[in-house]
C-alpha positions, 0 to 999 in steps of 0.5 A: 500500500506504501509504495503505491501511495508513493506511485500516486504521489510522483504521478500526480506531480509528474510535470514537475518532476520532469521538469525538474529531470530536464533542468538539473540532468539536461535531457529532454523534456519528453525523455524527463517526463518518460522516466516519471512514468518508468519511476511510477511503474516501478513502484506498482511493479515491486507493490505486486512481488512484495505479495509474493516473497514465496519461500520454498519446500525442499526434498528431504534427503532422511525420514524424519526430516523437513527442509523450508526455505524461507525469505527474510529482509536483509536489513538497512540497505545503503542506495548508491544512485547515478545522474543519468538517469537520477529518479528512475535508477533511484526507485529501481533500488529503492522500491525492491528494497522497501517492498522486501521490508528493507529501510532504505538510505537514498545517496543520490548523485551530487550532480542531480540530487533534485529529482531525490528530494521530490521523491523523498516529498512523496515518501513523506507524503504517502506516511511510511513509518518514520526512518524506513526512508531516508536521503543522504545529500553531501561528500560522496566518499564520506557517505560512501565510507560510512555506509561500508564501514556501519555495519548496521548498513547490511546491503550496498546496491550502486550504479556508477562506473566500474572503478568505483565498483571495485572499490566499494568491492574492496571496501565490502570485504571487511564485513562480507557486505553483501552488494548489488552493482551495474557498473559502466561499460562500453557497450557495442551495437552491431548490425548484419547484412540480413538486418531491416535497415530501417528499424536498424538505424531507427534503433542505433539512433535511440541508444547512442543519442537518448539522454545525449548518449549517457546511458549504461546501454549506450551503443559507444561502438557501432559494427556494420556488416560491409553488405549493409554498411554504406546504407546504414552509414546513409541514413543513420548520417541523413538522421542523425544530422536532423536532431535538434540540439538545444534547450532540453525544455524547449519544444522538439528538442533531440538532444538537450547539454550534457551533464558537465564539461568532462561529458563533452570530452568524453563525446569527442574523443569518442 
């Protein structure tokens, strides 16, 4: 019932929330207030599994003897989010969480805390008892070192690049902290001569430009079979050069600014 107390309340504050998206990550409005919807999908999503946190009836191996696997919460879960995609990428750590009976403290990037603080209105807002949720804001090595080293913190789940996995790994061994990580790649796309070319380059359009190419499953590296190549290489230039660049909330724009300065490197030496 909580969670989708929480689902009602970001949907009816979806405007705003998008807007907020939009304005402190850089992406088009439509694609800030596409992930709004993602947000309160999962809410609903992870409402109906907690309903079914089934355990299990294992064969016994001796007269005499009953084996039950049962599901129990982990306790105090610490949530590592991401700025790219900064209130979907949040939920889909914290609604499982809450769902299994897991308190939850929320470390947003510092990049995009904004989307956090309204979702953390609309904890309030739906009543969840008082601790279950709550929000760090400040110094990221210094929250992350106290959520590793508390060890009333139980369970690490973070999204971020793969250098800081490997630290959060290392730092975990202490306490044999259990964690939860998708961690950067470098993702390739390719396309074979048998491919419909249309819906080829409709596709590779879609995840190398959707929030400017800052995405976990962004195509950095496009492979094309040479019996399709200079049609895919066509259309996909034809295309590509027709997206508006601009103001992410301004009307038909494709491709709002990138997060920071160092993004824009990071597009060009690509």
């Amino acid at each position: 019932a909580y969670l989708n107390a929480i689902a009602d309340g970001i949907e009816k504050r979806a405007d705003e929330i998008g807007r907020t998206i939009s304005l402190e990550n850089g992406k088009p409005l439509p694609q800030g207030k596409g992930e709004v919807g993602m947000t309160v999908d999962h809410f609903r999503w992870f409402a109906e599994e907690a309903r079914r946190t089934y355990g299990r009836v294992i064969p016994h191996q001796m007269d005499g003897k009953r084996h039950l696997a049962i599901r129990q919460s982990v306790g105090v879960v610490g949530a590592i989010a991401p700025w790219n995609f900064p209130l979907v990428l949040a939920v889909r750590k914290v609604a499982p969480a809450l769902a299994a009976g897991c308190p939850v403290l929320l470390k947003p990037a510092s990049a995009t805390p904004l989307s956090s603080v309204l979702l953390a209105e609309a904890v309030h807002e739906a009543g969840l008892p008082k601790g279950v949720f709550q929000l760090l804001v400040g110094n990221a090595r210094e929250i992350g070192a106290e959520l590793m080293g508390n060890p009333a913190c139980r369970k690490i789940t973070f999204t971020g690049s793969t250098e800081i996995g490997r630290e959060l790994i290392r730092q975990s061994a202490d306490q044999v902290k259990k964690l939860s990580m998708e961690l950067g790649g470098h993702a390739p796309l390719i396309v074979f001569n048998d491919a419909n070319l249309e819906s080829a380059v409709e596709g590779a359009l879609i995840t190398k430009f959707r929030n400017g190419g800052q995405s976990c499953i962004a195509s950095n590296r496009i492979y094309v079979q040479r019996g399709i190549y200079d049609a895919f290489l066509e259309s996909f230039v034809e295309k590509a050069s027709a997206m508006k660049v601009g103001d992410g909330l301004e009307e038909g724009v494709d491709i709002g600014p990138l997060i920071n300065e160092a993004a824009v490197d990071t597009a060009l030496s690509h």
